[in-house]
N, C-alpha and C positions, 0 to 999 in steps of 0.2 A: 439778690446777689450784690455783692459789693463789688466797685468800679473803682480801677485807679488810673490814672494818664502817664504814660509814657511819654516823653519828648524824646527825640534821635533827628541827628543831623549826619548828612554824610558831605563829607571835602569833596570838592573836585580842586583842578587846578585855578580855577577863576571866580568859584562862588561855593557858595554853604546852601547847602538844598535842605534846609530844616521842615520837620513834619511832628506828628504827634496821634496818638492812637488812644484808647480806652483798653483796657484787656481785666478781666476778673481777677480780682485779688485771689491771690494764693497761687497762680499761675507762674510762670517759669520767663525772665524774657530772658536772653542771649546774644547779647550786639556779635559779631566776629570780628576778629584783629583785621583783614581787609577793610573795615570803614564801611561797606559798599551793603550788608543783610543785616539784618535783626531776624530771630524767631522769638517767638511767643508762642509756649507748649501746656498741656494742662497737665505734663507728670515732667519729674526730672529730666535732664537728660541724660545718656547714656552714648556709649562710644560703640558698639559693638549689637546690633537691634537680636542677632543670632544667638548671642549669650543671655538673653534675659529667660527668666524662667518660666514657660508658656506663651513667648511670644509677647507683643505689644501688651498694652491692656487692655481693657473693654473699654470703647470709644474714647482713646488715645487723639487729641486734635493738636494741631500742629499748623499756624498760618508764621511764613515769612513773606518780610515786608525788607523790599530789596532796590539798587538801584545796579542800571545795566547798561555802561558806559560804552559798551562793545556792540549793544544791539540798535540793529537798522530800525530807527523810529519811523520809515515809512512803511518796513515789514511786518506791522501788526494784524493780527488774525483772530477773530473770533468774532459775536457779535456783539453790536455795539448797543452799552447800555448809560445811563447817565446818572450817577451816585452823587450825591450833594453838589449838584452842578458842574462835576467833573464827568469827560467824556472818555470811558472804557472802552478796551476790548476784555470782551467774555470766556473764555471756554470754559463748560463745566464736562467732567467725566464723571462715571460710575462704574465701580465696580473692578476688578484684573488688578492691572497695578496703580491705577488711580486710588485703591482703598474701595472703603464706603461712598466716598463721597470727593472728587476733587474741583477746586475752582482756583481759576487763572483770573487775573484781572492786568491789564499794563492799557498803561496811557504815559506821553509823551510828557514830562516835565524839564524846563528849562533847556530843552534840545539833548535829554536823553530818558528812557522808557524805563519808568518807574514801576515794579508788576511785585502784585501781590499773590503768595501763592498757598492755596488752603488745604490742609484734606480732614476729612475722620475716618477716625479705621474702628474695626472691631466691635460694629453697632447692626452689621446684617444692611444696613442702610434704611433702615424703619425703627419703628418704636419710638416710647417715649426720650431714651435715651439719643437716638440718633436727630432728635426731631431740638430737641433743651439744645444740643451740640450747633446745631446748623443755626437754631436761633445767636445764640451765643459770635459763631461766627459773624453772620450779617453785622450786629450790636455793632459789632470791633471794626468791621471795615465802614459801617456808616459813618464812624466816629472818629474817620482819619481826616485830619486838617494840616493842612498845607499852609506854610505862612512865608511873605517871599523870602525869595533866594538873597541872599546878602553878600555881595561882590567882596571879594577878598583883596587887600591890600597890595601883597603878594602870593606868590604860587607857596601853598605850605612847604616844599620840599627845594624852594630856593635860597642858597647861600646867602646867608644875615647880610655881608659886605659885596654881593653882585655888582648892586648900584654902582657903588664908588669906584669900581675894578675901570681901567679904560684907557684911553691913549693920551690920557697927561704927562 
């Protein structure tokens, strides 16, 4: 399988939280206009999951890599594992509407909780198919590196001429 690297940065008002991932070439990524998700899919994407024809595909994966400026970084839950010397929480599902296979990961970055979220569907959750996917998966979350945060000069959505503005 051939590997490419992804770089994505998401703004805040006071710093640039830059990261970077591995994901299989031919694969699908998708920043959103908020700044704030990326996914990485192994089939196009689609607007509508109810209009495709037969449903999803056979082990259809889909992991987004996201930042969550609104979530309590002392309210994390699941358990805790520790991925290239970064300190996770866990949860994995199976099966209902988790899909085949679902996995949570968030840890706290630069004072807001950064979580990665996985599934595969359409694999029965066995075989060698579901088995190549879940590898696949792990590869791609091993392979995310964080590099620091870079303080921003100004807030990006501050007026050019603020500074100067004043009681002169």
């Amino acid at each position: 399988m051939v590997w490419q690297r992804q770089q994505q940065s998401f703004m805040l008002k006071d710093k640039e939280i830059r990261f970077s991932f591995l994901y299989p070439k031919g694969w699908v990524v998708i920043a959103h206009p908020d700044g704030y998700l990326v996914h990485v899919q192994n089939i196009p994407p689609f607007d509508h999951p109810a209009d495709v024809p037969g449903g999803l595909s056979e082990g259809f994966v889909k992991i987004s890599f996201m930042l969550d400026p609104k979530a309590n970084p002392e309210a994390l839950q699941g358990e805790e594992v520790s991925i290239n010397g970064i300190p996770w929480k866990q949860t994995i599902e199976s099966g209902g509407m988790a899909g085949d296979r679902s996995i949570t990961l968030e840890t706290v970055r630069d004072g807001m909780v950064f979580r990665i979220h996985a599934y595969i569907t359409g694999t029965g959750g066995e075989g060698p198919l579901f088995e190549s996917h879940l590898a696949t998966l792990t590869q791609m979350i091993h392979s995310l590196a964080f590099e620091p945060a870079a303080p921003l000069e100004r807030p990006p959505d501050a007026p050019l001429l603020a500074a100067h503005k004043g009681g002169r």
